[in-house]
C-alpha positions as a Python dict, from the first residue, in 0.01 Angstrom:
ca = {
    (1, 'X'): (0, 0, 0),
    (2, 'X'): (-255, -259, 171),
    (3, 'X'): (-443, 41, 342),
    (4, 'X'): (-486, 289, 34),
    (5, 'X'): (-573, -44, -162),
    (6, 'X'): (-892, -88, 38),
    (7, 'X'): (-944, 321, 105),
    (8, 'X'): (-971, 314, -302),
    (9, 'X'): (-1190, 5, -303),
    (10, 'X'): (-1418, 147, -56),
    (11, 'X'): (-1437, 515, -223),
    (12, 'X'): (-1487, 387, -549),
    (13, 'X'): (-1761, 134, -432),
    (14, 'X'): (-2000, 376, -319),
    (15, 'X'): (-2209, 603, -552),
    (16, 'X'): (-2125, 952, -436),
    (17, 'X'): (-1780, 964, -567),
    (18, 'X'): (-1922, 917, -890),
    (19, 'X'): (-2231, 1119, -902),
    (20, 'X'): (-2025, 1419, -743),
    (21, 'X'): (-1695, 1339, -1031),
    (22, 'X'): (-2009, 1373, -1294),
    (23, 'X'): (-2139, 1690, -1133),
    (24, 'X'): (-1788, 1865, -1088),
    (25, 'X'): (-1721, 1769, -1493),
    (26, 'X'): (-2028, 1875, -1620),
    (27, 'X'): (-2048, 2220, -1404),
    (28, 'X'): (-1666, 2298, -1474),
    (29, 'X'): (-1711, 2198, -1890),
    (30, 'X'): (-2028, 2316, -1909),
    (31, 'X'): (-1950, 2671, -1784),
    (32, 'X'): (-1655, 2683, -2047),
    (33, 'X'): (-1843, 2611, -2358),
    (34, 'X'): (-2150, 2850, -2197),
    (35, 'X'): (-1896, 3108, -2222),
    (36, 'X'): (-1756, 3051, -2520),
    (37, 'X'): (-2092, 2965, -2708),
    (38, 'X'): (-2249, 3285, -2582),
    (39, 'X'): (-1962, 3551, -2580),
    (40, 'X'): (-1963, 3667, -2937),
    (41, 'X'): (-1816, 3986, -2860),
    (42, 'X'): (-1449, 3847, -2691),
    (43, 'X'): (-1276, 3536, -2778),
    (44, 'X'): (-1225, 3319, -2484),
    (45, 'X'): (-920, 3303, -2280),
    (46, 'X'): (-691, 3044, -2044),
    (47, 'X'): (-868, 3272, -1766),
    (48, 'X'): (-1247, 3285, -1889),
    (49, 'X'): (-1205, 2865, -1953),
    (50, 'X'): (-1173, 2780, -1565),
    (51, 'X'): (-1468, 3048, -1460),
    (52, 'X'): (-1686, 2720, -1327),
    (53, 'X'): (-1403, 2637, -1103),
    (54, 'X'): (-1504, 2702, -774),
    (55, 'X'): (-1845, 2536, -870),
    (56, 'X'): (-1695, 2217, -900),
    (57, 'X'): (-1486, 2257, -621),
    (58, 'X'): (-1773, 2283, -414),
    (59, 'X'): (-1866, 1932, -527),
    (60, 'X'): (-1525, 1798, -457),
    (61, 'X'): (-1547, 1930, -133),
    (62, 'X'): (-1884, 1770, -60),
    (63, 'X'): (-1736, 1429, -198),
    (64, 'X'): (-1441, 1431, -9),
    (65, 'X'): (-1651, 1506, 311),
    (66, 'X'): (-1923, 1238, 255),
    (67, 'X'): (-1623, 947, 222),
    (68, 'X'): (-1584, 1038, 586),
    (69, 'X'): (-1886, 1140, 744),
    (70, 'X'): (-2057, 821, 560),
    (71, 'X'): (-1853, 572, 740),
    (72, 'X'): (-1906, 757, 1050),
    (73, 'X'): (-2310, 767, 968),
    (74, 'X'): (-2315, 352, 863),
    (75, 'X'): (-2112, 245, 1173),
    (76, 'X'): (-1780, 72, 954),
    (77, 'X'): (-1507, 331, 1059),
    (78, 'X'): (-1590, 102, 1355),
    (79, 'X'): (-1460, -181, 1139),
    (80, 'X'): (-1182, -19, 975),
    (81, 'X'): (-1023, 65, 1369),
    (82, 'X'): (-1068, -284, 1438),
    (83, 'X'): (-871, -401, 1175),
    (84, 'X'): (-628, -125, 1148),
    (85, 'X'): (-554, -34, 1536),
    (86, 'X'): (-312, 263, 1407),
    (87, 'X'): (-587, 567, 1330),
    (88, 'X'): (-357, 732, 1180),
    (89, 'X'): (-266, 507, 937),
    (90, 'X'): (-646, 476, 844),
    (91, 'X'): (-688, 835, 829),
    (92, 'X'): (-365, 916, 662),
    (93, 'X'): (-455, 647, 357),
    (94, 'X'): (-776, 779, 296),
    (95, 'X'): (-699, 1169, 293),
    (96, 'X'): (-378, 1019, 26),
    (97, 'X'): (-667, 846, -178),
    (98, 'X'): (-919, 1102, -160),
    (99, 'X'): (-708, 1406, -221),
    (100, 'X'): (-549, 1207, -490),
    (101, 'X'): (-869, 1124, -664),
    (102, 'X'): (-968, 1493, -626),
    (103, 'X'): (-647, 1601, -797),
    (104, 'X'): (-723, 1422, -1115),
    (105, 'X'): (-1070, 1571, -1157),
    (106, 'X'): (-941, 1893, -1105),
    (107, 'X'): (-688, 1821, -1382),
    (108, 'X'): (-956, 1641, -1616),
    (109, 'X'): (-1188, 1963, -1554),
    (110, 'X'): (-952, 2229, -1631),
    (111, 'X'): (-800, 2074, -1920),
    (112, 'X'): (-1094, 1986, -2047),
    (113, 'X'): (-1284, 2323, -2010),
    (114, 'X'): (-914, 2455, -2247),
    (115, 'X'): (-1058, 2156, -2467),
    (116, 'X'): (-1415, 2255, -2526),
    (117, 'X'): (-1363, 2615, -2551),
    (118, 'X'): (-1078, 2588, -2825),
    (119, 'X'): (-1341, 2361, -3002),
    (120, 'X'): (-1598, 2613, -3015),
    (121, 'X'): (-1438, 2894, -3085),
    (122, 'X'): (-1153, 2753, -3277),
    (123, 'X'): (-979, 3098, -3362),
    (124, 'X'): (-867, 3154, -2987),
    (125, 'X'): (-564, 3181, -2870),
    (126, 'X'): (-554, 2921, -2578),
    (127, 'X'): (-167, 2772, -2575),
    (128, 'X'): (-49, 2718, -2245),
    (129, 'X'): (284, 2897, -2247),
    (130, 'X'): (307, 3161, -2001),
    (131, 'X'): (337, 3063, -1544),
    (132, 'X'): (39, 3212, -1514),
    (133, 'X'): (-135, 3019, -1764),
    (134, 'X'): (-22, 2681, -1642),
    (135, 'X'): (-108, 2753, -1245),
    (136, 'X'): (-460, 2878, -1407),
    (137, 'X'): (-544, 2568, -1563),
    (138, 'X'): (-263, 2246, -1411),
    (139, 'X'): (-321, 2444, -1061),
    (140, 'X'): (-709, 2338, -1042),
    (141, 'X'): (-558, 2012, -967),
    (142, 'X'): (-333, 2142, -652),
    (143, 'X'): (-609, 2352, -551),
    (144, 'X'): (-899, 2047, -555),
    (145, 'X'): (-666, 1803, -391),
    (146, 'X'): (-557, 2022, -110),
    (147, 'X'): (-936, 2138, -51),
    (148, 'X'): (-1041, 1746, -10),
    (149, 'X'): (-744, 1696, 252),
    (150, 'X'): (-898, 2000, 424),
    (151, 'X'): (-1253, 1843, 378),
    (152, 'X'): (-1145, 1467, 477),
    (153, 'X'): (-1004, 1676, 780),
    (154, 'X'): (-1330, 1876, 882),
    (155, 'X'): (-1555, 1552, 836),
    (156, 'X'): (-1343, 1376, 1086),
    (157, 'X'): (-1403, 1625, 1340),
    (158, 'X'): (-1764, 1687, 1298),
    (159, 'X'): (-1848, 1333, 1217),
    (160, 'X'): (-2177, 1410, 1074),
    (161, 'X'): (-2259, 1469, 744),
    (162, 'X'): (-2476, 1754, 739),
    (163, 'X'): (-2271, 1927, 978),
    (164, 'X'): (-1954, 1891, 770),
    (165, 'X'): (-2085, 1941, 462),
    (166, 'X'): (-2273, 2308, 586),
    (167, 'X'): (-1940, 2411, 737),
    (168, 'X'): (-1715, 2371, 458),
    (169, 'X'): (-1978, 2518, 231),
    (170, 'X'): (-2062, 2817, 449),
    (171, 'X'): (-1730, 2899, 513),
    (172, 'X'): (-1575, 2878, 168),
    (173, 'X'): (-1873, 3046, 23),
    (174, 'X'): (-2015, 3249, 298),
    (175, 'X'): (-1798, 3315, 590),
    (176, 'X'): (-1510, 3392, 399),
    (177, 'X'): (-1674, 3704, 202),
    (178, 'X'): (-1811, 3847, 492),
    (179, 'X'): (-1519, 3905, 667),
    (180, 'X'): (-1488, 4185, 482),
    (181, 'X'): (-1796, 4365, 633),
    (182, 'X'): (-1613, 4389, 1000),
    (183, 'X'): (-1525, 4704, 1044),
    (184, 'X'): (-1127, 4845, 1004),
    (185, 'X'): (-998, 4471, 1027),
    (186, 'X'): (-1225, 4298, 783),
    (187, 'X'): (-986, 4354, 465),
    (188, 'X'): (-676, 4293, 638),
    (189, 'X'): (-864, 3955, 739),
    (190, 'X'): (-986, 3854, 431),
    (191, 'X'): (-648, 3846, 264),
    (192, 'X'): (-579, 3547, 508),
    (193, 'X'): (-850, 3331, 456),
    (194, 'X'): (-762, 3041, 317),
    (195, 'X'): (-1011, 2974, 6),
    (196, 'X'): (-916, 3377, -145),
    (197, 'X'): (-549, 3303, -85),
    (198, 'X'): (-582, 3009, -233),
    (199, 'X'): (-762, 3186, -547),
    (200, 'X'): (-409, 3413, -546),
    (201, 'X'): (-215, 3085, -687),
    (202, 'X'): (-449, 3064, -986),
    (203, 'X'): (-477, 3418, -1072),
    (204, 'X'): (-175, 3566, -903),
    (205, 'X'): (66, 3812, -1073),
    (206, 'X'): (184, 3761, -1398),
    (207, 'X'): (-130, 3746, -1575),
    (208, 'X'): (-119, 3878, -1900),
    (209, 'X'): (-466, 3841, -2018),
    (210, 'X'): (-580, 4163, -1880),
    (211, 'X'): (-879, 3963, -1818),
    (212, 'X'): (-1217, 4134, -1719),
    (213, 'X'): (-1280, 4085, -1356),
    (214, 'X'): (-1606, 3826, -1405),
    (215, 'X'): (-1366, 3616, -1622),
    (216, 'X'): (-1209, 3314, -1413),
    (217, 'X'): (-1177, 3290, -1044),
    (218, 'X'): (-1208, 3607, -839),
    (219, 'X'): (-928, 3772, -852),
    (220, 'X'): (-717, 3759, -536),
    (221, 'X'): (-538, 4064, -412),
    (222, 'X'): (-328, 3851, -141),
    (223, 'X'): (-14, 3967, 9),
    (224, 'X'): (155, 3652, -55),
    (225, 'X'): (307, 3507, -401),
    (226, 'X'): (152, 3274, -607),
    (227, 'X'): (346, 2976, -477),
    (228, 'X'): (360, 3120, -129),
    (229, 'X'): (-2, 3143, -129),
    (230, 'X'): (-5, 2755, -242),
    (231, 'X'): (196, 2679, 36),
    (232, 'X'): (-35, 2875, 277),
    (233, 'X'): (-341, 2712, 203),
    (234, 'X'): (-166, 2341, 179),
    (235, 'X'): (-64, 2461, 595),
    (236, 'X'): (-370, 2541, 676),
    (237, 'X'): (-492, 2161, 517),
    (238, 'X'): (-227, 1979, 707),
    (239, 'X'): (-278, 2185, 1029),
    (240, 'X'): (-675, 2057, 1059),
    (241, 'X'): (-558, 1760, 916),
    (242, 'X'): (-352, 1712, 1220),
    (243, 'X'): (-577, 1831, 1491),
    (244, 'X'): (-864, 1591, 1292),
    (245, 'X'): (-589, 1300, 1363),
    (246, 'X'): (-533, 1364, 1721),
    (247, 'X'): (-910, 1397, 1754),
    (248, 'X'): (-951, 1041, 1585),
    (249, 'X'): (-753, 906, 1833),
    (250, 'X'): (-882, 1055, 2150),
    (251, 'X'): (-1296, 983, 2072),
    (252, 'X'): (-1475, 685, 2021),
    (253, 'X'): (-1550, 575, 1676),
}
């Protein structure tokens, strides 16, 4: 308890956490009431609420990076070795703390983009009933959380901040879609990678919206199940989160 005690003192004492907790509310609401505002044609819908998603999860992912790569940049992981010899420990209390922190926005965002939408356009139909309508808007939070473990994870290995921050971003938002473009394997690929399975949980089979495809998160045409697909992309988290932990112990700080 000692150890996430001063892993939440020091994330919540710099400014990033909350400039980036700002950005991710503001991006994820915003897009919500944009589409509800502007859409006079089509009431919105649980799916249409979360389309800003994967914008704020792109901050999340940069916060979650930065309280790693920052301590690494201002010398007091140093500090934090010295007066916790077990690295894994450390690094175990801050991905809890981080991905923890993460979750709630995620929830706060998702719920609150329902919020805002049923507020503007107070005739639609937004209950939460259905499985696929609770993973679409309670899953943000699973989805955020286990992206910040994966983050904490790659800025332990690459250390610096600019480095970790472009490789998360590229791949999520780059790499990932052109995988496609290899030829014969490139589909067969892409159903693996961990960011559009991930998408599968959230917009998986049942979804009875019959929702137009730029509503919501891309849709994911994964082999695995909803859940399994959760379960695949919290692996693939804990798998770099491991190798990050053995390479925390082997370097220098």
């Amino acid at each position: 308890m000692t150890l996430l005690a001063v892993e939440r003192i020091k994330l919540f004492t710099t400014r990033s956490p909350l400039w980036c907790t700002i950005a991710a509310l503001a991006i994820t609401i915003g897009f919500a009431a944009l589409i509800a505002g502007v859409d006079d044609k089509n009431l919105p819908t649980i799916a249409s609420t979360q389309f800003g998603y994967s914008f704020g999860l792109v901050v999340i992912m940069v916060m979650a990076t930065l309280a790693v790569t920052t301590e690494y940049r201002f010398g007091t992981i140093r500090a934090t070795f010295q007066a916790i010899p077990n690295r894994t420990a450390a690094l175990l209390a801050k991905t809890t703390v981080v991905a923890l922190f993460a979750g709630v926005i995620g929830l706060a965002s998702s719920f609150a983009s329902v919020g805002i939408a049923k507020l503007i356009r107070p005739s639609a139909d937004l209950s939460i009933n259905t499985a696929f309508e609770w993973r679409a808007v309670a899953g943000v939070g699973l989805i955020y959380a286990t992206a910040a473990i994966m983050s904490v994870a790659v800025g332990t290995l690459v250390r610096h901040s600019a480095g970790a921050v472009s490789l998360i971003l590229v791949w999520s938002q780059v790499v990932e879609g052109l995988v496609q473009l290899i030829p014969k394997i490139g589909d067969d690929i892409h159903q693996w990678m961990p960011f559009y399975v991930a998408n599968k949980f959230l917009t998986g089979d049942p979804d009875p919206t019959s929702r137009l495809a730029t509503e919501g998160p891309p849709a994911s045409d994964a082999v695995l199940s909803p859940w399994g697909a959760l379960a695949y992309f919290v692996g693939v988290a804990l798998v770099l989160l491991v190798i990050a932990n053995i390479a925390a112990n082997k370097r220098d700080a």
